[in-house]
DRENSEDREN-888393 format. One record per residue (C-alpha): residue in one letter; x, y, z. Coordinates in steps of 0.1 Angstrom, whole numbers, plus 5000, padded with zeros to 4 digits. Each point is the difference from the previous one (the first is absolute). Last residue first. Layout:
# DRENSEDREN-888393
   type     px     py     pz
      A      X      Y      Z
...
This chain:
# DRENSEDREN-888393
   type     px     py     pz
      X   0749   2359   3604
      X   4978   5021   4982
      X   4996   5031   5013
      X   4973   5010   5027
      X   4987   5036   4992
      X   5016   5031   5023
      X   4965   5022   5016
      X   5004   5027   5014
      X   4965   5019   5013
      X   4994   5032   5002
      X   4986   5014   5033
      X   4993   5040   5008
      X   4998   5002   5041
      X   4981   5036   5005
      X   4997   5025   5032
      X   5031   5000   5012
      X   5019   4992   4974
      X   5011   4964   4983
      X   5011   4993   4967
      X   4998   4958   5004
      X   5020   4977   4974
      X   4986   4971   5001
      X   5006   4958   4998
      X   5004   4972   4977
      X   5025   4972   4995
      X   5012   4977   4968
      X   4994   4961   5003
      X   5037   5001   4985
      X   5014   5016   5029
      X   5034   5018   4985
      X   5032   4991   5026
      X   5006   5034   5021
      X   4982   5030   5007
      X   4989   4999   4966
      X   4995   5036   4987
      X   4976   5027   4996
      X   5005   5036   4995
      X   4969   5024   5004
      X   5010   5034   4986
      X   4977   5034   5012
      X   4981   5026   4980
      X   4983   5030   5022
      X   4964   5017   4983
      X   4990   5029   5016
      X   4958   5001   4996
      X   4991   5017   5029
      X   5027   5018   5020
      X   5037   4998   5016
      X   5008   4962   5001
      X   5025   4982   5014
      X   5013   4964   4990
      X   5021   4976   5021
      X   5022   4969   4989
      X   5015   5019   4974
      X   5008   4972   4981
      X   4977   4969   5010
      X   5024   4968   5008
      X   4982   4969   4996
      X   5022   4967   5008
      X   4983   4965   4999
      X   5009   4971   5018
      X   4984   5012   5033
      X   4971   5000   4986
      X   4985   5036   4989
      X   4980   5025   5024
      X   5013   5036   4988
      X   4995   5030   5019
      X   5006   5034   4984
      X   4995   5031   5021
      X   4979   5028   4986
      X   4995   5040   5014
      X   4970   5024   4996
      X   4990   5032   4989
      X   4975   5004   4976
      X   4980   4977   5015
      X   4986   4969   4978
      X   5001   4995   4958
      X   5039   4998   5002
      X   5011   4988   4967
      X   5024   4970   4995
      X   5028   4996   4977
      X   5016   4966   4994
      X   5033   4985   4991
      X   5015   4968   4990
      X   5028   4979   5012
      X   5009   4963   4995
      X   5028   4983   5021
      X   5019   4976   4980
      X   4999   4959   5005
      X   4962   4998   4989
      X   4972   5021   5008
      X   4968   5002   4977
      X   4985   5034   5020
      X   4963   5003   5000
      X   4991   5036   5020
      X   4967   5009   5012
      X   4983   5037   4998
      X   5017   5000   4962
      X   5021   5027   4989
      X   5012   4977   4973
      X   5037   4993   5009
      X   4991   4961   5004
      X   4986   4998   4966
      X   5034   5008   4983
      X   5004   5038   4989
      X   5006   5017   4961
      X   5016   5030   4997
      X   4978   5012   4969
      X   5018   5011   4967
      X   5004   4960   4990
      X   4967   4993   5008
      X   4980   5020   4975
      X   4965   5003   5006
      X   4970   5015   4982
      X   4965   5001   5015
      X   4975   4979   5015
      X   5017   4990   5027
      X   4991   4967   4997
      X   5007   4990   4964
      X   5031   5026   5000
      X   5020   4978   5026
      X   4996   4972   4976
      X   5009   5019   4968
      X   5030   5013   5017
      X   5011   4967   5014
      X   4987   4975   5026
      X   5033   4997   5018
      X   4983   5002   5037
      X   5023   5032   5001
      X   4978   5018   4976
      X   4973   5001   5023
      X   5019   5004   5030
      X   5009   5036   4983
      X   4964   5007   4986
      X   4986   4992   5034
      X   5010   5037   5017
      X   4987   5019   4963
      X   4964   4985   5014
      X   5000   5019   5040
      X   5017   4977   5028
      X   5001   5010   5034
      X   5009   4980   5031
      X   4981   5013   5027
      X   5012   5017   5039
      X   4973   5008   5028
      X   4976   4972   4992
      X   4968   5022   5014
      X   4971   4986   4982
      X   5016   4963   4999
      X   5000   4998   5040
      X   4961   4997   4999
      X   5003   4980   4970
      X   5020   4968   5009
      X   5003   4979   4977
      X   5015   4965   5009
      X   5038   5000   4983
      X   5027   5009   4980
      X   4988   4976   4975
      X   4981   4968   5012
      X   5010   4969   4986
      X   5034   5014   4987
      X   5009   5016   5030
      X   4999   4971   5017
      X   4975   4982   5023
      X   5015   4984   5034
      X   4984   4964   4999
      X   4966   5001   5014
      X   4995   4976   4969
      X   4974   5025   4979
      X   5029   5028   5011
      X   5006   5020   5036
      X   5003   5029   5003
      X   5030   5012   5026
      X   4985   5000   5036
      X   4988   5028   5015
      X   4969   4986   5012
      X   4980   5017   4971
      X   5022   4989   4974
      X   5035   5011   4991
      X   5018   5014   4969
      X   4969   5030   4998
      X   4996   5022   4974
      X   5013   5036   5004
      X   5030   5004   4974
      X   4971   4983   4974
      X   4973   5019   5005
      X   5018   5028   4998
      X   5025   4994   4970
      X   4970   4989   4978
      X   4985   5032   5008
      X   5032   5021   4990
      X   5004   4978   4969
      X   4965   5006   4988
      X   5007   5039   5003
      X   4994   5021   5033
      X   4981   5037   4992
      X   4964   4988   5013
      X   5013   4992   5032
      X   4969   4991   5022
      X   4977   4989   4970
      X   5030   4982   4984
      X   5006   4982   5034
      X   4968   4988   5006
      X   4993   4989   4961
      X   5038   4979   5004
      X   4978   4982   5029
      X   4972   4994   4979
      X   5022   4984   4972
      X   5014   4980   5030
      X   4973   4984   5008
      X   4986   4999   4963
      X   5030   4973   4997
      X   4999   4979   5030
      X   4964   4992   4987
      X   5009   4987   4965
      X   5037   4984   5013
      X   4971   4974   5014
      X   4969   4990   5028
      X   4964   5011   4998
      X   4969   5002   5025
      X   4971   5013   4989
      X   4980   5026   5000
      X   4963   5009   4988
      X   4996   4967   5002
      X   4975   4977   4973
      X   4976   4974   5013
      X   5010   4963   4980
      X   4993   4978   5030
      X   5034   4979   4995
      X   5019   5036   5007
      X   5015   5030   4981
      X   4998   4980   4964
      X   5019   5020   4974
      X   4991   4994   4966
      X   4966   5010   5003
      X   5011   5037   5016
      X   4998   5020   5032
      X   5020   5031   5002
      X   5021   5005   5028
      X   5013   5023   5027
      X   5030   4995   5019
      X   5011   4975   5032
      X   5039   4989   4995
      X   5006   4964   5004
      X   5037   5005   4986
      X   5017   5028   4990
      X   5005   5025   5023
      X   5036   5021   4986
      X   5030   4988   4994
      X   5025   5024   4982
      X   5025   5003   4972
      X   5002   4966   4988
      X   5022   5000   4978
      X   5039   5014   5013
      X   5017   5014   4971
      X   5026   4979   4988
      X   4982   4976   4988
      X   4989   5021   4974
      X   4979   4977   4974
      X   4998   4971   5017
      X   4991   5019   5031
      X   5013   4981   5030
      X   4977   4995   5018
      X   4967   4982   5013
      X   4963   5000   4985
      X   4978   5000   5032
      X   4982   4964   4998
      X   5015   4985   5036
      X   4985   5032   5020
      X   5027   5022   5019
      X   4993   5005   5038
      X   4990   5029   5018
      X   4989   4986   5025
      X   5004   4970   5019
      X   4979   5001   5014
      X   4965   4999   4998
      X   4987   5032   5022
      X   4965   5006   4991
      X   4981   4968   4996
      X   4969   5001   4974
      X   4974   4968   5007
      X   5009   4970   5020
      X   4987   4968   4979
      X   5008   4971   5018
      X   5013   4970   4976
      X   4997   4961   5012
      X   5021   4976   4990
      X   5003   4958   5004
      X   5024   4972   4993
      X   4985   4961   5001
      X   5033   4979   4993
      X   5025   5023   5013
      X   5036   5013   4993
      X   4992   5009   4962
      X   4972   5025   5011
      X   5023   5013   5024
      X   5026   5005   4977
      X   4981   5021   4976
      X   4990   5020   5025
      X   5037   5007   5010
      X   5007   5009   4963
      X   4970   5020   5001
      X   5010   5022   5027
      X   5037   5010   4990
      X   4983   5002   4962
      X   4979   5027   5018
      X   4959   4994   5000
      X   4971   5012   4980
      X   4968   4989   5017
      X   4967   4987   4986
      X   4961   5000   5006
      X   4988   4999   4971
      X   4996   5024   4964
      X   5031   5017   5008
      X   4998   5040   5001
      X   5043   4995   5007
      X   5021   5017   5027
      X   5033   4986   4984
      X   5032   4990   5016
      X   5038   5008   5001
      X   5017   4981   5019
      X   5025   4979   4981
      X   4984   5003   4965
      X   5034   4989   4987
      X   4993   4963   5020
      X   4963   4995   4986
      X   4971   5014   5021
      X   4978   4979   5018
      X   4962   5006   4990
      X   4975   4985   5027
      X   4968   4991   4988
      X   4964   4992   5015
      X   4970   4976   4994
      X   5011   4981   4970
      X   4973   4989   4975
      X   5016   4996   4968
      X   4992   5034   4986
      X   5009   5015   5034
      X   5036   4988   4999
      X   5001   5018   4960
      X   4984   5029   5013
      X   5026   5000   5025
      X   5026   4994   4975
      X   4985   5029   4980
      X   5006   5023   5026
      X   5037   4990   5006
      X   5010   5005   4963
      X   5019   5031   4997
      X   5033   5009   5014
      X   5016   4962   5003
      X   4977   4975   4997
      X   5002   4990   5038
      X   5000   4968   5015
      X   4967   4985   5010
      X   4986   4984   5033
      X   4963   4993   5001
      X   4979   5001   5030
      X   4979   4970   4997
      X   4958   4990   4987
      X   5011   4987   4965
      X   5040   5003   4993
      X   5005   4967   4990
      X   4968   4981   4989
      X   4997   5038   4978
      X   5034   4993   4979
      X   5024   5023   4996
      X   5018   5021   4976
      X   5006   5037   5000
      X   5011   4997   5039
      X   5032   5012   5003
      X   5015   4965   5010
      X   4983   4983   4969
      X   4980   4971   4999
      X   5013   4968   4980
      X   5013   4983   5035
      X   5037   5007   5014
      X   4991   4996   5038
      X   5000   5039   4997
      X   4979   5008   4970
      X   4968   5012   5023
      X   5007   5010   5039
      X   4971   4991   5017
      X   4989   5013   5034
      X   4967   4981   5015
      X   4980   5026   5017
      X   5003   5022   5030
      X   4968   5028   5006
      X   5009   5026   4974
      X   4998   5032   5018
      X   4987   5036   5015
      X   5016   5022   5016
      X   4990   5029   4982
      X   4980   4988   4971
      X   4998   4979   4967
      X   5030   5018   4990
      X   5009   4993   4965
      X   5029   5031   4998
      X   5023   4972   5012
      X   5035   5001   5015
      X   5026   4973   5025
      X   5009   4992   5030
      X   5009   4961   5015
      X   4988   4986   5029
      X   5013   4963   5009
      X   4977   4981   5023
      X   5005   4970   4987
      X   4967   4998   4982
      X   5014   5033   4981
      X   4984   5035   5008
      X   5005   5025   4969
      X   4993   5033   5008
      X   4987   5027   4981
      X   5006   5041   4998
      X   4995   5024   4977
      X   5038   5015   5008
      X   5008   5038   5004
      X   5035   5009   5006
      X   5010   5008   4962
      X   5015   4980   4974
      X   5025   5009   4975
      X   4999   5009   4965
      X   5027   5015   4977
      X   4998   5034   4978
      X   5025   5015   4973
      X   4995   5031   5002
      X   5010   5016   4964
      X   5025   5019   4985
      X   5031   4973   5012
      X   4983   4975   4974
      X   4989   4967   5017
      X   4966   4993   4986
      X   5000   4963   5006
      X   5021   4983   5034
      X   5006   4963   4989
      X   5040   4998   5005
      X   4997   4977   5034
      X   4975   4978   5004
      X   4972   5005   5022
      X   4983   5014   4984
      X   4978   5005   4966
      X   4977   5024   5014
      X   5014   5033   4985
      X   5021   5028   5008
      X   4967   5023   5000
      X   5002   5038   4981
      X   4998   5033   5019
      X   5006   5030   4975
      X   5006   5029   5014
      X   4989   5031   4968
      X   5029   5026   5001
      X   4997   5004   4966
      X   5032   4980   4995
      X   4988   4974   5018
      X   4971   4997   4973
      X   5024   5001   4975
      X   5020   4973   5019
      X   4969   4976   5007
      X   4992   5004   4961
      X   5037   4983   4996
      X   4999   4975   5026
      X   4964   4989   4993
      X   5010   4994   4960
      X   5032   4978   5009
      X   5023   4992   4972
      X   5016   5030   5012
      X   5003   4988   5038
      X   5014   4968   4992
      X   4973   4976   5005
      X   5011   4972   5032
      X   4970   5001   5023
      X   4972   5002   4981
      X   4970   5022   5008
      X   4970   4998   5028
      X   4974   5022   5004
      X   4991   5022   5029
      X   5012   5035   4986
      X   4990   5033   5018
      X   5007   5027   4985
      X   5006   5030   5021
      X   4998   5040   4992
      X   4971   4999   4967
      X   5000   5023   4974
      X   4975   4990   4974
      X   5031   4996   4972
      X   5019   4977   5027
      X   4965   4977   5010
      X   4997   4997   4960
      X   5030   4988   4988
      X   5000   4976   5035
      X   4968   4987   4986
      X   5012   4996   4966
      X   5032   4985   5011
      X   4980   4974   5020
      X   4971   4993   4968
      X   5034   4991   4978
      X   5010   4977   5028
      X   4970   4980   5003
      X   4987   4993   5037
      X   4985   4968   5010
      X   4978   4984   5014
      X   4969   5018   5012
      X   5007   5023   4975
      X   5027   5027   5003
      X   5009   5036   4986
      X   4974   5016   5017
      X   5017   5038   5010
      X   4979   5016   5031
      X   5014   5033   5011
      X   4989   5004   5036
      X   5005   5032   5023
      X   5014   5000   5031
      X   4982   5006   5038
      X   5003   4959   5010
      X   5039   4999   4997
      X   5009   4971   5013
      X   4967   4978   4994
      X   4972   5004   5021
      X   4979   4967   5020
      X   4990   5010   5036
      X   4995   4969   5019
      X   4996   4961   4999
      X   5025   4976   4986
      X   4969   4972   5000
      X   4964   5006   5006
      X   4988   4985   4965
      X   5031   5023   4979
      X   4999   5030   5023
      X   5001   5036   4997
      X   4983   5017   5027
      X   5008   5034   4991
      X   5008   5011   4969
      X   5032   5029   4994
      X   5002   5009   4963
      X   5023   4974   4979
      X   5030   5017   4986
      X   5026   4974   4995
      X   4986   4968   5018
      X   4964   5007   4982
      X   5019   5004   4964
      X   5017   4966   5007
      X   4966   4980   5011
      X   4979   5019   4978
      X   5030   4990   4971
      X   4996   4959   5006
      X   4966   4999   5009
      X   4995   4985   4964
      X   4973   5019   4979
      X   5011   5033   5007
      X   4980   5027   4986
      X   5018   5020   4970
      X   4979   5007   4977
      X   4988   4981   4970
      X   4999   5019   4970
      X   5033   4988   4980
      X   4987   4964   5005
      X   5015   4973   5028
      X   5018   5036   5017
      X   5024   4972   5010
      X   5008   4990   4967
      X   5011   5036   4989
      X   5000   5022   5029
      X   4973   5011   5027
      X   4998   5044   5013
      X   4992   5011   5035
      X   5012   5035   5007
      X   4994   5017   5039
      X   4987   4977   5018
      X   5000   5014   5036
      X   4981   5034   4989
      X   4978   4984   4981
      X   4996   4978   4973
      X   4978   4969   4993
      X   4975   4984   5031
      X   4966   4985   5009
      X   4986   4991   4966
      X   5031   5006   4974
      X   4985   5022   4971
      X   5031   5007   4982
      X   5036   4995   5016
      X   5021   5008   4974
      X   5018   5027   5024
      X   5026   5023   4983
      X   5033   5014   5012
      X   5020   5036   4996
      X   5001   5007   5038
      X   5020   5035   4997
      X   4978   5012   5025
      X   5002   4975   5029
      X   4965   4978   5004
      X   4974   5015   5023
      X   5007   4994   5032
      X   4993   4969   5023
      X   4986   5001   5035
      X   4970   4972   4988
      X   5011   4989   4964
      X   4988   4964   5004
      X   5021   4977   4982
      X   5004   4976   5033
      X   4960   4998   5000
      X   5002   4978   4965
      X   4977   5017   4976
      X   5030   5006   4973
      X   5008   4960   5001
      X   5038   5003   4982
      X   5018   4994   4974
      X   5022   4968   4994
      X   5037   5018   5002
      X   5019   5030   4998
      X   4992   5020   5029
      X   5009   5040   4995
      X   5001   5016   5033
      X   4997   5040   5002
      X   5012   5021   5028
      X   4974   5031   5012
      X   5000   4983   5034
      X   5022   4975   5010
      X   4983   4993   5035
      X   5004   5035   5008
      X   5036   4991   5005
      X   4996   5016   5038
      X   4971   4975   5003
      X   5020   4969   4991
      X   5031   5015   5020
      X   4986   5001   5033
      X   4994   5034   5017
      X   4963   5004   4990
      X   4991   4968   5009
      X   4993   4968   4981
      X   5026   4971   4994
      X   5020   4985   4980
      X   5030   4979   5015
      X   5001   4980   4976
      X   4980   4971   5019
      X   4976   5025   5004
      X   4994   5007   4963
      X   5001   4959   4986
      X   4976   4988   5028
      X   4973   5012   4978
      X   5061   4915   4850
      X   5027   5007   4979
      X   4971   5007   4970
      X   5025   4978   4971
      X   5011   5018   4970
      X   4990   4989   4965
      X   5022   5010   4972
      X   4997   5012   4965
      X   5029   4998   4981
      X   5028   5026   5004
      X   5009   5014   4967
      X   5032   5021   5001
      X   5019   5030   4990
      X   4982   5013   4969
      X   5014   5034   4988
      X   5009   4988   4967
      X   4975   4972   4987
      X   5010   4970   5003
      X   4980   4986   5031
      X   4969   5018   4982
      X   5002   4972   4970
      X   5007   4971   5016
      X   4971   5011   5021
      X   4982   4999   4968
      X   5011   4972   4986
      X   4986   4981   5037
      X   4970   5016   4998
      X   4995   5029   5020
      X   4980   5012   5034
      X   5016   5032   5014
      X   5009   5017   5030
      X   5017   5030   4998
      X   5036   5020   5006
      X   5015   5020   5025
      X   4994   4994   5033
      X   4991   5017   5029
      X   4980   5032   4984
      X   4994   4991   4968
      X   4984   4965   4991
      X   4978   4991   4972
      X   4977   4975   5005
      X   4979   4974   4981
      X   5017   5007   4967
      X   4986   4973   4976
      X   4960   5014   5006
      X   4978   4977   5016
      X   4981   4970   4988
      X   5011   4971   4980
      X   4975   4993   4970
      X   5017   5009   4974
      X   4982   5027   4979
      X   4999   5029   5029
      X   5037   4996   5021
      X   4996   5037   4995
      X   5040   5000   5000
      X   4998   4984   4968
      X   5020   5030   4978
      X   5022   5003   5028
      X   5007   4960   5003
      X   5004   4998   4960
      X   5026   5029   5002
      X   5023   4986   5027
      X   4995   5015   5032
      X   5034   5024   5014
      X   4980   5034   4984
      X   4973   4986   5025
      X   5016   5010   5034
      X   5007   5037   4980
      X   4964   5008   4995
      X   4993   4980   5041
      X   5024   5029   5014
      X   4985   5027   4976
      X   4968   4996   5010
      X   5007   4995   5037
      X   5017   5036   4995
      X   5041   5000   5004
      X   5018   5007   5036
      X   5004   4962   5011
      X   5024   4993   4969
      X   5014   5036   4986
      X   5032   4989   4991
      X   4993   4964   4990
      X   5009   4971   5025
      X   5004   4966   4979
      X   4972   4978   4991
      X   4986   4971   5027
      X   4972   4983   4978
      X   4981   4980   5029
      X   4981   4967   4984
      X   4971   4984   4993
      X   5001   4972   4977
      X   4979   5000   4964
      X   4997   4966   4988
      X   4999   4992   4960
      X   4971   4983   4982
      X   5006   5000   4961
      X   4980   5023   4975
      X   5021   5030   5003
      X   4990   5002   5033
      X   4975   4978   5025
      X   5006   5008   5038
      X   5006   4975   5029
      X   5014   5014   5032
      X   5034   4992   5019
      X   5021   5004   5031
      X   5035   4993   5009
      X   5020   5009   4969
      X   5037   5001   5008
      X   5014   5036   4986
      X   5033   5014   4993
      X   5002   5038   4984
      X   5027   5014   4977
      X   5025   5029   5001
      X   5007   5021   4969
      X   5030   5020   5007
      X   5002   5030   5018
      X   5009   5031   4974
């Protein structure tokens, strides 16, 4: 018999209740209970019966919550289908109480997750036509996208369910929209349903009070709109990447925040109502070992039903080590920018012109006549250099210079500069911003410049006694370069809790995208207060749904392909270079690394036809799993069933048969295999070509593979070795299986080492 194991817990969150005649707190918190045989195949009713056998007797007997005051019953969900166990809200004796109880793994607190918050389509290469690969994918028709986040605005034109079927047939999902004037269901949104805090009471649907999930939902699986605009600017036909799929709407957020007993809820729900993708844009920690994290182990089970989940690295970059949501089961998603700028141009008084971004667009070619230029905090005075303290005799009638607030923060200085009377802003990025700016709804006239820029406005205005600025305002410019680039906030590599598996996966647009939106108080569009219909929104948030539309694409076009196979496509067909041919380029223009950006810039008209994937089906992770030396009862937490290490032949992370390939090289050469499947001609031939410094020796064993039909799987051995003295700054490169029809690209990446 397994002996007794016991549960940790940190308390978090509280609320008051009076028992027993004293006051005592009751905290929420995830019960995670070991896998029982028939977990996920039991009746509701018998899943919640045996969730509160682990409750104390006092907390069953007062589940009604009826004589005390505090609302709600003590079990506020009971998981099955990606995670086993329930959320709860206990007294402190009485989680004391369930943490010893047999069967009890852990308590996880309750946490609060962070949201990581047109031109989009054609600058991916999709386009309409009845040979091009959008149309041949029927625009993901029949697939099913779950979006786990604030709700959504049913009404909005982007969830009409024009060319859309009826849902599939083994849809199991319900809608909670009631009476919603102008919109609910249909044939686009498919299941709407609002969780816990976010639902505000247990009958409120699901309508998004934030923008935040209209905005993702609409990039997903937005219907085609034309003339989409946000006041005239990023004009065009707005759709999101797979406009014909279905909608499965799972509120787990508020306007702030996103509890994590409400997220497993959601994704318990989206997997029971049968959804294909799930797309994730909310942020996680960095550094959780995967069984101590609840979004790693329901994102498995939902893998393991052959569900793609899509999840955003985060916006905590640049520093390195700050990619979230970096299990090898999901798509791990950064941002980058696109080629499309909302142009303005700063014109000093010595002539000096300078670029830089603003949604407030006063009008094509218009401007701010020169004023006085002010720079506040820089003589050393009690203002500040980023503008959240001044004084009105200073900034008064000028163009105002401020330094950036890092990823937030730039509209409220210029409400702040307007406050005190100033005429115009420019925002100057600080030096890890490098060039990676903003199209802002600022309430003035105001320009968001490159730290390159700013520095040399700054100098001007310290170089002369009466400096002066003027900004033009230039509208939407189509051909910015360069582009792609990786934006300054996408969460960077390694994964803390793999690091060898390369995190991020994939960049994908991220930054000024054009989506639908939902007006709200809380969110001010512009100084004039008149809600959009879209809006313009930067963030790991909007990369994310990009890619959770493309993975929608390619599991309407090859319905049989596992998570693993999709993640292999997009990722063996991204691009390493930008659109001049050039390798992409980082928020410095400094060369970006693997680690910033994944394999690469998506690249979904090459992803439908990759010609070779890495596969990876749940038994392939239980091997790595064990070799991360979490134990049996670790490796059991995620996968959800029981595990024994010693009788499995356990593998490092770099023999994973992972699209990219992480390999911690000292003096000895390193080898590992892979297996790929052929997914393109029956017949066809592959040459290896690897592109590694110099320094670096990669010798792929055979060096050729030849295929006979559809689905042939050929293994091969990549052996790397210092070419001669180790490089301590490490190296990066590919290993290319090229045909004649298909080049299939995984990166190689070799960590720096301390010196």
């Amino acid at each position: 018999m397994e002996p007794m194991r016991w549960c940790l817990a940190v308390v978090l969150l509280s609320t008051p209740l009076l028992a027993a005649g004293y006051l005592q707190e009751r905290k929420n918190y995830i019960v995670h209970l070991e896998p029982r045989d028939d977990d996920g195949a039991a009746a509701a009713d018998s899943v919640e019966e045996w969730h509160r056998s682990f409750l104390p007797q006092v907390a069953k007997l007062d589940d009604s919550d009826s004589a005390d005051g505090d609302s709600g019953p003590r079990i506020v969900y009971s998981y099955s289908d990606v995670f086993t166990g329930f959320a709860a809200r206990l007294t402190d004796e009485e989680a004391e109480a369930v943490r010893a109880t047999a069967g009890c793994l852990r308590l996880y607190p309750e946490e609060f997750l962070p949201l990581a918050t047109t031109r989009s389509p054609g600058f991916l290469g999709l386009h309409l036509g009845n040979e091009a690969f959008w149309s041949r994918s029927g625009f993901g028709r029949g697939v099913v996208i779950g979006i786990l986040d604030t709700g959504i605005l049913p009404s909005h034109p982007s969830f009409g369910d024009d060319g859309l079927q009826p849902p599939p047939k083994n849809w199991k999902g319900t809608c909670e929209f009631k009476t919603i004037a102008g919109g609910g269901c249909n044939n686009k949104i498919i299941g709407a349903r609002a969780f816990g805090s976010a639902a505000v009471n247990s009958s409120a649907p699901p309508v998004d009070d934030a923008g935040h999930g209209t905005h993702t939902a609409s990039t997903a699986a937005g219907n085609f709109v034309e003339n989409a605009n946000v006041r005239g600017n990023a004009d065009g036909t707005a759709s999101g990447m797979a406009p014909h799929a279905h909608l499965a709407i799972y509120k787990v957020c508020t306007r702030s925040r996103c509890s994590i007993m409400d997220i497993i809820a959601g994704l318990d729900a989206a997997v029971k109502d049968g959804v294909d993708v799930l797309s994730f844009s909310i942020g996680a920690s960095s550094g959780t070992q995967f069984n101590y994290d609840p979004i790693a182990i329901a994102g498995f089970k939902a893998m393991e039903r052959g569900i793609v989940v899509s999840c955003a690295a985060g916006n905590s970059g640049p520093e390195p080590g700050t990619v979230g949501n970096g299990a090898p089961w999901m798509l791990t998603v950064a941002a980058g920018t696109m080629d499309r700028a909302i142009r303005t141009t700063v014109k000093l008084g010595n002539g000096d012109e300078f670029d830089g971004e603003s949604l407030f667009q006063p009008g094509n070619n218009s401007a701010v006549n020169p004023l006085p230029l002010v720079y506040p905090g820089a003589d050393g005075s009690d203002t500040s250099r980023d503008c959240s303290v001044l004084r009105g005799a200073e900034v008064a009638g000028k163009v105002v210079l401020c330094e950036s607030r890092g990823l937030n923060g730039r509209i409220e200085a210029g409400q702040t500069v307007a406050a005190y009377g100033g005429i115009g802003m420019i925002v100057m990025n600080r030096a890890a911003e490098g060039y990676t700016t903003f199209a802002d709804a600022h309430v003035l006239p105001a320009s968001h410049v490159s730290f390159d820029a700013g520095t040399k406005i700054a100098a001007y205005v310290n170089s002369t006694d009466n400096p002066t600025a003027s900004i033009a305002f230039k509208g939407t410019v189509i051909g910015s370069s360069p582009s792609p680039a990786v934006t300054f906030f996408s969460s960077r590599g390694p994964s803390k809790a793999s690091p060898g598996i390369l995190k991020p996966d994939i960049t994908g647009p991220g930054m000024n995208i054009l989506a639908a939106w939902a007006p709200s108080e809380s969110h001010t569009e512009f100084s004039d207060g008149v809600g959009l219909s879209f809006f313009v929104e930067s963030g790991t948030s909007m990369s994310t749904p990009h890619l959770s539309g493309i993975a929608a694409l390619l599991k309407s076009l090859h319905p049989d392909w596992s998570p693993a196979a999709i993640k292999s496509a997009i990722m063996t067909t991204s691009d390493a270079v930008d659109r001049t041919g050039v390798p992409i380029k980082d928020e410095q223009y400094r060369h970006a690394t693997f680690y910033a950006m994944g394999a690469g810039y998506v690249n979904p008209a090459l992803a439908f036809d990759p010609g070779l994937v890495y596969d990876l089906h749940a038994d392939d992770y239980i091997p790595y799993l064990c070799g991360l030396g979490i134990g049996d009862d670790g490796v059991k937490e995620i996968a959800h069933r029981p595990v024994t290490c010693s009788d499995v032949k356990t593998i490092t992370e770099a023999e994973l048969n992972y699209p990219s390939l992480v390999v911690n090289l000292l003096a000895q050469p390193i080898t590992v295999n892979r297996t790929v499947t052929n997914v393109g001609k029956p017949s066809s031939v592959y040459t290896a070509v690897v592109d590694m410094p110099k320094d670096v020796s990669v010798i792929v064993q055979p060096p050729m593979l030849r295929f006979t039909e559809l689905k042939e799987k050929q293994s091969f051995t990549v052996t790397v070795r210092w070419a001669g003295q180790p490089n301590v700054a490490g190296a990066e490169g590919n290993l290319k299986w090229v045909s004649d029809d298909h080049i299939v690209r995984s990166p190689i990446v070799i960590p720096a080492t301390a010196a």
